[in-house]
N, C-alpha and C positions, 0 to 999 in steps of 0.2 A: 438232708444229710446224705451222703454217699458212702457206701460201705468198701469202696475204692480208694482211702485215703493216699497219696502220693508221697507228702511233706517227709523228708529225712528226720525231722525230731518229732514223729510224732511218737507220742507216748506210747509204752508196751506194759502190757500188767501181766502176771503169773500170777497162778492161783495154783493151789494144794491139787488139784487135778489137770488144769487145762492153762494155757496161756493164749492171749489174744494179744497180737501184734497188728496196732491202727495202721500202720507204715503199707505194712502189704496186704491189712485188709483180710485176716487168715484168722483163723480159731485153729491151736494146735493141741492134741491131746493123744497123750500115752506116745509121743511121741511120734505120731504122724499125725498131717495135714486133714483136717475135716473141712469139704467142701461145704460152705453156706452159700445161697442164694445171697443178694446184695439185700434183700428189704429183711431178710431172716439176722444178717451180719449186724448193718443198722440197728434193729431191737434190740442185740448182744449188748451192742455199744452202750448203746442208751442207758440199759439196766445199770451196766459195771459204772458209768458215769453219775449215778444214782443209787445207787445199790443203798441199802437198806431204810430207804422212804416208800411210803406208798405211791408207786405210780398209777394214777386214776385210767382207768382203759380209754375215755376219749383225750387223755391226755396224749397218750402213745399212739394213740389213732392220727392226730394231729401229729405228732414228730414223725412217724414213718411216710404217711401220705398228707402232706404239705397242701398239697395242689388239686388233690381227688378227692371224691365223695368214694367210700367205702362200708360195707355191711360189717357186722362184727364175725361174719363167717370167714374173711381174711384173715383178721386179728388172732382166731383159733388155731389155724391152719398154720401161721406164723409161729406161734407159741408153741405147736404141736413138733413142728422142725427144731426148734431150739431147744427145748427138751431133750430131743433126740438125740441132738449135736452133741450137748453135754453128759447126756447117759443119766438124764434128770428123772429118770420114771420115778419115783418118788418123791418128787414134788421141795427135796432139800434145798436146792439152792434157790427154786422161780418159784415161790411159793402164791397161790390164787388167793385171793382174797375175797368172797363171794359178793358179787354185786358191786363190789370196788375199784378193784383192781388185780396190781401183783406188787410182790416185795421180793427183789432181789438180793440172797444174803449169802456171799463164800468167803471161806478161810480170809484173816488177811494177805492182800497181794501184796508182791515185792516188788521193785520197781527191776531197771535193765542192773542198775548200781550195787543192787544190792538190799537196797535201804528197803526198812516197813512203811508202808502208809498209813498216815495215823487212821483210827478208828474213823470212820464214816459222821460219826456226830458232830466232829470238829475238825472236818477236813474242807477248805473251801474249795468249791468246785465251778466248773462257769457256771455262773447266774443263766446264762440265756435258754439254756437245758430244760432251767426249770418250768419257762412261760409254754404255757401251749402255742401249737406254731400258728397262728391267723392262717385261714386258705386262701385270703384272699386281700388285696390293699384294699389300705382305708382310704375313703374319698371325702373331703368335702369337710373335713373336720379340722383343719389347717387352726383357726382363731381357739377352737376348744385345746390342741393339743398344746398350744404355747401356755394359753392359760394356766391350763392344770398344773404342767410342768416346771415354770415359776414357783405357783404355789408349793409346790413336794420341795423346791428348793430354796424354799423359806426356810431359815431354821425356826420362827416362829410359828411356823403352821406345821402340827404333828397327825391332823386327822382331817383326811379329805374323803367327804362322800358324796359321789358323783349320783343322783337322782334320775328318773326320767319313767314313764310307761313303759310298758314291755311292748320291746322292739323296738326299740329306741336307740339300741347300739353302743348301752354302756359298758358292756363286757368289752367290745370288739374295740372301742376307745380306750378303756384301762389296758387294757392288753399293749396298745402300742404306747401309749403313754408309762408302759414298765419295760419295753422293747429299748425306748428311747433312752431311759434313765438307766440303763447298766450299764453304764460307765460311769457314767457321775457317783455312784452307788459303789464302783469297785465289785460290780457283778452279784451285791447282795440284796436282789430282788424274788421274791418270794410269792410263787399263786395258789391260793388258797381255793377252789374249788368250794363252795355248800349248799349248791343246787339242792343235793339230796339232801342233805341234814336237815332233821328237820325238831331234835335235839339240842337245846345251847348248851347245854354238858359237853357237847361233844365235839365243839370247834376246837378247843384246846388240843385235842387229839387229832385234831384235822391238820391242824399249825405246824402242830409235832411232825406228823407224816413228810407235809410236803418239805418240811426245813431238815429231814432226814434225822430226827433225834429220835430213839431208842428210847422204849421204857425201861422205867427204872423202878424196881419193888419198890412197895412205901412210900412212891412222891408220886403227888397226882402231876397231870400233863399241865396244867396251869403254872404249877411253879416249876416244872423240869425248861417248857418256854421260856419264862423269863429269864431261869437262873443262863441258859442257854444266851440268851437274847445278850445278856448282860458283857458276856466274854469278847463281844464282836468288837475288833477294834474302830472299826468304821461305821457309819451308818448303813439302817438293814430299810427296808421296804416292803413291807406285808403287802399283796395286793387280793381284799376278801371278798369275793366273787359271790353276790346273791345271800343278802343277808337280811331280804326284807320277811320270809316266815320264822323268822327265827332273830326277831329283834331286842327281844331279854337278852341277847349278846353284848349288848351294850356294854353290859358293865364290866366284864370281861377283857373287853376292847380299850375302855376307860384305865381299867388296874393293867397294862399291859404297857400303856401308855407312860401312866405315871410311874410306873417300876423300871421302864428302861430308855434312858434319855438318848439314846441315838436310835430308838424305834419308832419311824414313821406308817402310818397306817393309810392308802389308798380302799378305799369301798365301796361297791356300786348296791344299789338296794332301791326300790320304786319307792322306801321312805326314809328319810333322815335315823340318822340313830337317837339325835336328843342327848350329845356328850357335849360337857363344857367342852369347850376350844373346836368343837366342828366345824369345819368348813364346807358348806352345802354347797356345790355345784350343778345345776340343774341339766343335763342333758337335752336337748330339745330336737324334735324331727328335723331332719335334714332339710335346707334353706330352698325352698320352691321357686319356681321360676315366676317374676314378676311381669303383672299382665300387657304391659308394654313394653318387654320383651318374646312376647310368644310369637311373633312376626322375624324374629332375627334368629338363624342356624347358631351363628355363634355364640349370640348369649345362648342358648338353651346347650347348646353343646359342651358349655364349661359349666353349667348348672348341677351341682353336687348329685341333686335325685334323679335326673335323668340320667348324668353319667352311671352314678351302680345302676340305674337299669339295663342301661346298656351293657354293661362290663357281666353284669349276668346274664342279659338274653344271651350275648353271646356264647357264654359257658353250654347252656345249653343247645343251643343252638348256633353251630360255628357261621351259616351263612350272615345268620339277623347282622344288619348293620343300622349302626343310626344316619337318618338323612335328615337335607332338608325340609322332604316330602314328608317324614315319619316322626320328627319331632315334635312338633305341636301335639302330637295326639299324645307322646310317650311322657311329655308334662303333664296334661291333663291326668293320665293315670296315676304319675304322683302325684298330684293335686289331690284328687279322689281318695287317696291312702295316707294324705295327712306327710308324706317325706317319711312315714317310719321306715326305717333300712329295712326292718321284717316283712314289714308289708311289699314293699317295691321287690324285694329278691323274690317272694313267691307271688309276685303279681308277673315278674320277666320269666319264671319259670315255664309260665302255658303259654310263652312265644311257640311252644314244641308243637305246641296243638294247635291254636287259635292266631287268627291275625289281630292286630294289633287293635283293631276296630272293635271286634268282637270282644276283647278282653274289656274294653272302656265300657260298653253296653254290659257286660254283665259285671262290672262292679256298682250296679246299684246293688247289689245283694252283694258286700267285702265279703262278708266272711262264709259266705258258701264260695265261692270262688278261693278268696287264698289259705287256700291247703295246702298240703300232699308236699312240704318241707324235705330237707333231705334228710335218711330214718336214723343217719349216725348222730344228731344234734339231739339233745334233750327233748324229750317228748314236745314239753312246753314250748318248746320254739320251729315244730310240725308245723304248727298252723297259726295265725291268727289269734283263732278263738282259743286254742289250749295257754295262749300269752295270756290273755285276758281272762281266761277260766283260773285260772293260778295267783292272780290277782285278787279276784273275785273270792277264791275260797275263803281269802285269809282276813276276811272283813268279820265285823261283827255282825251281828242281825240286822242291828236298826244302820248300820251303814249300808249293809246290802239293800235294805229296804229303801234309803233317800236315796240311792246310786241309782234306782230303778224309778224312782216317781220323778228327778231330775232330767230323763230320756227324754220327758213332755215337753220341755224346751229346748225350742228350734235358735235362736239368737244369741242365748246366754242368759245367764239369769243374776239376780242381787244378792244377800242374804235376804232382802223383805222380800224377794220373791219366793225364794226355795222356802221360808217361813208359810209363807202362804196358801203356797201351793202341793206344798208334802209336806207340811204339817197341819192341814185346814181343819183334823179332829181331834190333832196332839195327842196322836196314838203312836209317835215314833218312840216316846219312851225315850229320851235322851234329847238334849241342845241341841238347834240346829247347828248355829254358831261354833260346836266342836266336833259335831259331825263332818260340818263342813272344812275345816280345817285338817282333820285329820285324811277325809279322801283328796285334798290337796296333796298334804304330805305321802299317802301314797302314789300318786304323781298318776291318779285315774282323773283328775278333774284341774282343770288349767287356770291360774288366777292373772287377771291384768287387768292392772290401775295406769293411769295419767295422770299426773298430778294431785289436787285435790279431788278428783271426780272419788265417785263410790266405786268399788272394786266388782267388778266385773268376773264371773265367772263362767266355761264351757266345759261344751264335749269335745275331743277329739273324733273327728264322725266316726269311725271305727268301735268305737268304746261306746258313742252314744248310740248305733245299730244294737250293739248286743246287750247295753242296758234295756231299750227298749224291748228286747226279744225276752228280757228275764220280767221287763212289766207284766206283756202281755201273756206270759206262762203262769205267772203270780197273782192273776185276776183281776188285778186292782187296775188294770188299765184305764175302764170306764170312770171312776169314781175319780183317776188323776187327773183326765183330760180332763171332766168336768169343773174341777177347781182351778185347772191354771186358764178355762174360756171364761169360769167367773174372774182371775185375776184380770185379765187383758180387758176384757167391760167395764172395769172398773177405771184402767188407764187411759181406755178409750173416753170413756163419759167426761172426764175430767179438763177435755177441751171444748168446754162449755160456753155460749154465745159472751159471757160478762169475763174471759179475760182479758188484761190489758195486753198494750201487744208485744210487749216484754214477755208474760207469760205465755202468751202464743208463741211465739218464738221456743218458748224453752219446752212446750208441749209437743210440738211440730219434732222438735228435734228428738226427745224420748220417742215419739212414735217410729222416727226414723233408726232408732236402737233397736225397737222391739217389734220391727215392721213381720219378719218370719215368726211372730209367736201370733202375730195378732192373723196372720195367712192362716198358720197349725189351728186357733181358736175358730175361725169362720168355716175351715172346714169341718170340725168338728161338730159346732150348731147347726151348718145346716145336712150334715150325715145323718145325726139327731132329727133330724125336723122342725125344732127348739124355733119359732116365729116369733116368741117376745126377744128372745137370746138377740138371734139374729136379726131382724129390724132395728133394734139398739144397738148393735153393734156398728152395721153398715151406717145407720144415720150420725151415727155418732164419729168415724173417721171418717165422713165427706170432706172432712175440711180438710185433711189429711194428704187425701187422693188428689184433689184438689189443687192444692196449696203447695206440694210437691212432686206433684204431675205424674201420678201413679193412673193417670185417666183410664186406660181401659182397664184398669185390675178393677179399679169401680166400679167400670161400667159392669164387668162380667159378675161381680159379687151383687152389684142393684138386681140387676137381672133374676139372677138366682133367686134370690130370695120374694121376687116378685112371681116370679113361677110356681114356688113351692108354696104361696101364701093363697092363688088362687083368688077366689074373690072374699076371702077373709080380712081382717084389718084394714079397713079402708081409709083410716086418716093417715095410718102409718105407711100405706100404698098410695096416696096422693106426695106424699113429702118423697116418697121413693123417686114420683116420678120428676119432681122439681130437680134432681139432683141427677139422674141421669137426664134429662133435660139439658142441663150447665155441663154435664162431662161430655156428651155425644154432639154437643155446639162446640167445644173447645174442641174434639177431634175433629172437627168439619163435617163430620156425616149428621146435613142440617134435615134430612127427611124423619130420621130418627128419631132428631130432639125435638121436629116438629109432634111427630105423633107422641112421644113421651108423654109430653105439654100440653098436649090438648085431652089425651086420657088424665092428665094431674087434675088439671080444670072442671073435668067431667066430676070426678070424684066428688069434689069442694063443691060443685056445685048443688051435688043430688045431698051434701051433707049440710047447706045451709052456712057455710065457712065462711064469712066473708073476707079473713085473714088469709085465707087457704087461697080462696080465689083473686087477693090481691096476690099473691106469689106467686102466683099460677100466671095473670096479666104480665109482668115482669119477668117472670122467666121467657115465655112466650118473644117481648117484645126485643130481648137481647140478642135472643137466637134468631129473629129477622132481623137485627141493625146486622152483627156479622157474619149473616148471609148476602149482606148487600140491600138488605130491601128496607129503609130507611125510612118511605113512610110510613110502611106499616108498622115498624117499631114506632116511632113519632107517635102516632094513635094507639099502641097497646098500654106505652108508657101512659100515655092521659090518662085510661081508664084505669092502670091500678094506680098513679099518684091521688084518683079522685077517690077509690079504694080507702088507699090509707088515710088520709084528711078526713074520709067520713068515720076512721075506726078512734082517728084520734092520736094515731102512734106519729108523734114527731119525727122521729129518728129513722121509722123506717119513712114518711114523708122526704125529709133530706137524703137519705141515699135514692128515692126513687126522682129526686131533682135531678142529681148529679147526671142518672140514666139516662134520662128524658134530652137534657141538653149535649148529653155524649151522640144522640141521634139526632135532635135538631142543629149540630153543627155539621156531622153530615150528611144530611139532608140540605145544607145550604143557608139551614133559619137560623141564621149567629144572633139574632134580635131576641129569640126566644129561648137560646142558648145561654147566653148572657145574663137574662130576666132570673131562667132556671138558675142557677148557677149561683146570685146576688140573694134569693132567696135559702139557697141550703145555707150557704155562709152566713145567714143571719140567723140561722134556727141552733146550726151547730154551734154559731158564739154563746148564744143565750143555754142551750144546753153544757156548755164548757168542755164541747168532745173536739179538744183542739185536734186529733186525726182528723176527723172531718173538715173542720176548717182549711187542715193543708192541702186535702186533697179537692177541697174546692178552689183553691188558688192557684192549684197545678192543672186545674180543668180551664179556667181563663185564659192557664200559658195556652193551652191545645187551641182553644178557639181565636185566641186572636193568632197565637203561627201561621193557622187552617184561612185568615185575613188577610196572611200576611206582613203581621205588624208585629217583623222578628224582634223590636225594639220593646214591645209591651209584651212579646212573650217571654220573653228573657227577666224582664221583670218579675211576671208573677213566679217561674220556675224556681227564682233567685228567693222569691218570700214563701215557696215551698220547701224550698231545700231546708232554711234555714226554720222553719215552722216542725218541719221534720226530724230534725236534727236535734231541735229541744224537747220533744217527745219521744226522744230516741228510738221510732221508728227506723229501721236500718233500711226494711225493703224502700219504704217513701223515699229514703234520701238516696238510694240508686236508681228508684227512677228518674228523681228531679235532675241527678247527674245525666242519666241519659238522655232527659230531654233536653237540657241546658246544653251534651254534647253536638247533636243535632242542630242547638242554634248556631252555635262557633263553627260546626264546618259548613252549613250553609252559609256564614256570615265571611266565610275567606278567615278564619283565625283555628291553623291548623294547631296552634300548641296548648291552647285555652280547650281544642276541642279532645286531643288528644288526653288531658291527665281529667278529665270530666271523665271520658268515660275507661278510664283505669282506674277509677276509684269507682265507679260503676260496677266494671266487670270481677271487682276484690271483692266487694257484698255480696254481688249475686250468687260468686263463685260460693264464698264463706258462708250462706245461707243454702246452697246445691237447689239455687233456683233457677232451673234449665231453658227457661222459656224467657224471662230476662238475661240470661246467657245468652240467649240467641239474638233477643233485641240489640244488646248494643255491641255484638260480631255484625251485625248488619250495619250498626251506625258505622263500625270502623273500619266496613267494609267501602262505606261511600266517601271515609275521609282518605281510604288511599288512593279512592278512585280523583278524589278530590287535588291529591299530591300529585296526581299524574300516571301513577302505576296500577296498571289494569290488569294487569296478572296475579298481583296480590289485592286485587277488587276481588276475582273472579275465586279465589284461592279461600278467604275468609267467608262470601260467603255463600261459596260451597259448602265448606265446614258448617254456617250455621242452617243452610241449609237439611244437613245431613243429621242435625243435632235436633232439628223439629221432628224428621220421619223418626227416630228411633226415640221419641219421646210421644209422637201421634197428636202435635199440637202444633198445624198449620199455621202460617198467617191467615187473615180471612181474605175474602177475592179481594178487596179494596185494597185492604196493606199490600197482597201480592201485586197487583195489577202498577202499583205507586213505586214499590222497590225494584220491578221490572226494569220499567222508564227507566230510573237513575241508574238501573247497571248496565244498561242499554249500551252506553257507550264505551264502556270497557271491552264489551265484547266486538265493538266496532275495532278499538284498537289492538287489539290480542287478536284478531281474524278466528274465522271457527273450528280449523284444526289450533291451534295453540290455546284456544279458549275451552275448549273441550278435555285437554290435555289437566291444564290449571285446573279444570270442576273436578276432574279425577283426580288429581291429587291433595286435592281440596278436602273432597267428600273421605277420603282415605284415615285421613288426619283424625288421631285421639283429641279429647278437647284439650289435654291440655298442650298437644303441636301447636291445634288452634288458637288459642290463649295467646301462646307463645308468638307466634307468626302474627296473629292481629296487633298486637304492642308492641312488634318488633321496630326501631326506628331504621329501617336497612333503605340502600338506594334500590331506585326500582328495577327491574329487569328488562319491562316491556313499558315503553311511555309514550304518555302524551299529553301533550299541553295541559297544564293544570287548569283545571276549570275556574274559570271569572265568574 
């Protein structure tokens, strides 16, 4: 506002002492001219345009300075001159209202005509006066603002309350979302300030204030409001600012409601009121940059949370600009703070101090870093933690209590788990079930469901740091980890050798839910020292690590716990070393798994195991087939098939078949290969473990392809697939697709080979099994090589190349040495600048470009004669 008004009609008021004239911007009294400064004049304004409501002091903070950060030592200093102006030294007309504000009350004014203005109670004034002024545009809330504001112009919907965490932004959204609506309103928009209240007696009085209504002896504020409310010819628009300590308002808010039918109610609060007819609108952190866009300026430039960061470093900081170079990191640091607008504005604040790098490094500790807010906003909204401390107060015991034992998960949790694990002595003294529901409702704990799945619960990591910092002050730290490492041992154990592979499947994937509690667990057992803990643990997710290619987290957790065990548990450090054995052959570092496997062996040996030591032969003879060295597996495989035979175990006899003729096919003895092979399938029929059976008929495809007699491998592939398919095995039946693709493009049938392996690469994908990802990017890497186009040979399998290294699961020398050859002449045709070119932006490629590019049916770019 400007205390320079120009406009010929702008209004003039007279008052029993002084006259202000908005035209020329002048306060005249006793009949000459009184100079006011322009921010001193604006106040004048303001007051008489208000006059007898309480104006809240950041309310007037906000109207006089818009655009500045200001102490309240201005605000005095201003009032002190206005006083002056008016010859107020007693406090008649600007009366102070301690810790509140001020209430301006003079004589009635006359207008230039002549006329009275009616009493201040029922005089309408602009509505926009009465919104506090925002300092700053809203960014990023485009879909929330249409929403809400539909809503309010429902005539169906009478009560909207806008939810969210603190720092969430739902003051600074209802703000423009009643900016928006004073017109539609006819300017009868109303803000309700109750930060402080902390009374619900007292919001009636609060209502009264800001809508300018007078007390009246003998009627309480509850019904002077409505009867008030009632008069308005139009519809009004409460909008009641922070209502979550003080939520016995309800009913208040309810009787306000049903007493006056053109009163709509806007209200933000971190919980629901629980009125019939409420409309709950959840507010949620500002939308983050998605991870395949963190590479592009633009997308991150029209990104809602890096925009306010930038729009704030710059405040403070006039040079900070965003660039292409600075934006990835200025995501990440909203990433880190969750998009809360609170957090990002005092995260862009120590651009003043810190570069941009330094800020991302030290928010691993948020809330010692965002502080020091600007001092004219409410305490609570300094810092971070005073957001969250204010939250926190207004809990009950035992919610503060599960808010703090819930810190111990890292992924998200169930209700069976927060049962479990903060309730494990049922000393919470109260439901979980409405515990949890009700820190929902105060919008500290975030709930998301999919469909029928069970309903999923987190932290926001800001909220879950300072839960955790109120665990570990509250003592109970020890005794919550210790219950949620006993829950995860439990989930762990429960992928036990006797599930079907259905249930594998569904076990595989809960671990893949709960993979960061089960990390929070192992570190825990082994800080502890805890050897039984930890051995059951680790042996218990190999299949895990395993099975979705977490190899070296294994290896480093085997290790661990192999170190700290010393030369204790020695059957449980023989099976340790079987299993890094299979991880450290699967990463290719085969010295490794060599000595792993022969300290396993050792162990079993000195302990008389002849199980141990048949596992010990077989691991051993795996990790020389892919390392190339073929007899020597050929001969390890003997001794442990001769192992089991003498133990008696059929089943693991037939898997150590399958081994034995996977190395004498390469090794060349397809005779013994075959024999092998004729024999598991006759064990697995008679045991009725039709997996096995399939995967012995997909082992025949491999040996006669390996013959060459693509006509009998296609065969057995075709009685695997479909062997597979009725044991609804999924992984079997993408392999059988990938080998089946293999046969169609070596067989010159590109369109047989093409949807083979797109229904291949769907499973794998839909299972996030990385390393069959990779296999058949390779197959359709040799079927474009196969079409002619060597650029997109070279392009895919780049990509799968690049998708082995950051997974650390090679091919072995053989498969490399084999897949070479065949891309061999790609790079013949693409020469080795344009071949080099294609690896780089090959290897560049997310999977799913790569996906995309490998199934793409496009002409080719760079060709050559399609291979015969």
């Amino acid at each position: 506002m400007s205390g320079q008004n120009t406009q010929k009609d702008a209004p003039r008021y007279k008052f029993a002492d002084f006259e202000l004239d908005l035209a020329r911007g002048s306060l005249l009294r006793a009949n000459r001219e009184v100079k006011l400064r322009p921010k001193v004049f604006d106040a004048l304004r303001f007051f008489v345009e208000n006059q007898g409501r309480l104006v809240a002091k950041d309310e007037l903070i906000h109207a006089l300075w818009p655009d500045a950060f200001v102490t309240d030592d201005s605000l005095v200093q201003c009032m002190v001159e206005l006083r002056r102006a008016l010859d107020d030294r007693g406090q008649e007309i600007l009366k102070t209202v301690p810790r509140r504000g001020y209430v301006f009350e003079a004589p009635v004014a006359i207008n230039a005509s002549g006329t009275a203005i009616p009493e201040p109670a029922a005089m309408p004034r602009v509505g926009i006066s009465r919104l506090p002024v925002p300092r700053t545009p809203l960014i990023g809330r485009e879909r929330e603002l249409a929403e809400i504001e539909h809503l309010l112009l429902d005539p169906a919907v009478r009560l909207i309350t806008l939810t969210g965490s603190g720092g969430s932004g739902k003051t600074r959204l209802a703000l423009q979302v009643a900016e928006n609506l004073m017109a539609p309103f006819s300017g009868q928009v109303y803000f309700v300030g109750l930060a402080a209240v902390s009374d619900p007696a007292m919001v009636p009085r609060s209502i009264a204030d800001s809508m300018g209504i007078r007390e009246t002896p003998g009627l309480r504020f509850r019904d002077l409001v409505k009867e008030h409310l009632r008069t308005y010819p139009s519809p009004v628009v409460l909008l009641l600012d922070n209502l979550e300590q003080i939520l016995p308002v309800s009913g208040v808010v309810a009787e306000l409601i049903e007493g006056c039918r053109r009163l709509k109610v806007l209200a933000t609060s971190r919980s629901p009121l629980r009125v019939y007819g409420e409309h709950e609108y959840p507010v949620s952190p500002l939308a983050l940059p998605q991870p395949e866009h963190l590479r592009s300026y633009a997308e991150l430039s029209a990104n809602p949370s890096v925009a306010l960061f930038g729009q704030r470093a710059v405040a403070v900081k006039p040079s900070f600009k965003l660039t292409p170079e600075n934006a990835a990191v200025v995501a990440e640091i909203c990433s880190r703070v969750d998009g809360l607008p609170l957090a990002i504005e005092l995260a862009a604040a120590r651009v003043k101090m810190l570069p941009l790098a330094q800020i991302l490094a030290r928010l691993e500790s948020r809330l010692q870093l965002l502080t020091a807010g600007p001092r004219d906003l409410p305490e609570r909204q300094q810092t971070l933690r005073n957001a969250i401390d204010w939250s926190y107060d207004l809990l009950t015991e035992a919610e503060q209590q599960l808010l703090r034992r819930l810190s111990v998960f890292r992924g998200g949790w169930t209700l069976d788990a927060a049962e479990a694990v903060c309730n494990a002595r049922s000393d919470l003294g109260a439901d979980v079930f409405e515990l949890m529901s009700s820190l929902v409702d105060k919008s500290l704990v975030q709930q998301r469901q999919e469909g029928d799945e069970e309903p999923r619960f987190r932290f926001l990591n800001t909220i879950q740091e300072y839960a955790l910092e109120r665990l570990i002050h509250s003592g109970e730290e020890p005794a919550t980890k210790r219950a949620h490492a006993a829950y995860c041992l439990v989930l762990a154990e429960e992928g036990n050798p006797d599930l079907t592979e259905a249930e594998r499947v569904q076990w595989l994937e809960l671990c893949e839910v709960e993979h960061d509690d089960f990390r929070a667990a192992l570190d825990f057992v082994l800080l502890t020292r805890d050897l039984d803990w930890g051995f059951r643990m680790c042996l218990a997710l190999f299949k895990f690590w395993e099975m979705r290619e977490h190899l070296t987290e294994g290896r480093v957790r085997l290790e661990a716990i192999l170190d700290l065990a010393g030369d204790r548990c020695a059957k449980e450090r023989g099976k340790a070393c079987h299993m890094l054995g299979a991880l450290t052959t699967a990463l290719g570092d085969f010295t490794a798994a060599r000595k792993f496997l022969e300290w396993g062996l050792e162990i079993f040996q000195e302990l008389n195991d002849d199980t141990g030591i048949a596992i010990s032969l077989n691991a051993l003879a795996v990790s020389a087939r892919d390392r190339g060295d073929n007899l020597a597996a050929q001969e390890a495989f003997e001794q442990s098939l001769e192992g089991w035979r003498k133990a008696g175990d059929r089943v693991a006899t037939a898997r150590g078949l399958h081994n034995l003729a996977n190395a004498a096919k390469n090794h060349g003895d397809y005779t013994r290969a075959r024999m092998a092979l004729l024999e598991a399938l006759e064990i697995f029929t008679a045991l009725g473990d039709w997996n096995g059976v399939a995967w012995s008929l997909n082992q025949q495809g491999d040996v006669a392809l390996e013959q060459g007699d693509s006509s009998g491998a296609r065969e057995f592939y075709g009685k695997a697939l479909e062997a597979f398919r009725q044991i609804g095995d999924r992984w079997g039946v993408a392999r059988s697709l990938a080998d089946l693709g293999s046969i169609e493009c070596e067989s010159g049938e590109p369109a047989e080979a093409q949807a083979a392996y797109r229904e291949s690469l769907e499973i794998f994908t839909s299972l996030e099994h990385r390393r069959g990802i990779a296999r058949v990017l390779e197959g359709l890497a040799c079927l474009a090589l196969k079409k002619g186009d060597a650029r997109r040979a070279i392009l895919i399998a780049a990509a799968a190349a690049d998708l082995r290294r950051r997974i650390s699961a090679p091919l072995t020398p053989l498969e490399q040495r084999k897949f070479d050859q065949k891309l061999k002449r790609a790079w013949e045709a693409a020469g080795e600048r344009a071949g080099r070119k294609a690896w780089a932006e090959g290897a560049a490629m997310s999977l799913e470009q790569a996906i995309q590019c490998a199934l793409a049916e496009q002409q080719p770019t760079t060709t050559i004669s399609p291979v015969q």
